[in-house]
Residue, then its C-alpha position, 0 to 999 in steps of 0.5 A: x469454478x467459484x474460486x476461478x471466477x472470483x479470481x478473475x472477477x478480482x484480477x478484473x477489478x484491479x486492472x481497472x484501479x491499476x488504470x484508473x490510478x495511471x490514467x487520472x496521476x499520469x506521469x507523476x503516477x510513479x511519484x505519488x507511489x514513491x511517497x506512499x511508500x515513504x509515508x509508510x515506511x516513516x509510520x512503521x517505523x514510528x510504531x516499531x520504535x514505540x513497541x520497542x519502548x514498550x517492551x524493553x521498559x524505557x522512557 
């Protein structure tokens, strides 16, 4: 009975984001999506390449 609760009190609480987050960017919703995601594929890139370094020993 808990758990079933706290996943619909979760379920509830990010619909609201969901619509909230569509609500206030409206058409550009979808962009502003497309350039969180680039952001962080460019920053994960970043810290894989600095690991990278790190382990193979190179400059």
């Amino acid at each position: 009975m808990k758990d079933g609760l706290l996943l619909l009190v979760t379920g509830i609480i990010c619909s609201l984001g969901a619509w909230l987050f569509f609500k206030f960017f409206g058409s550009e919703a979808f962009i502003v999506i497309m350039m969180m995601t680039m952001v962080s594929a460019v920053l994960d890139n970043v810290r894989l390449r600095r690991k990278l370094r790190e382990l193979t020993g190179e400059q």
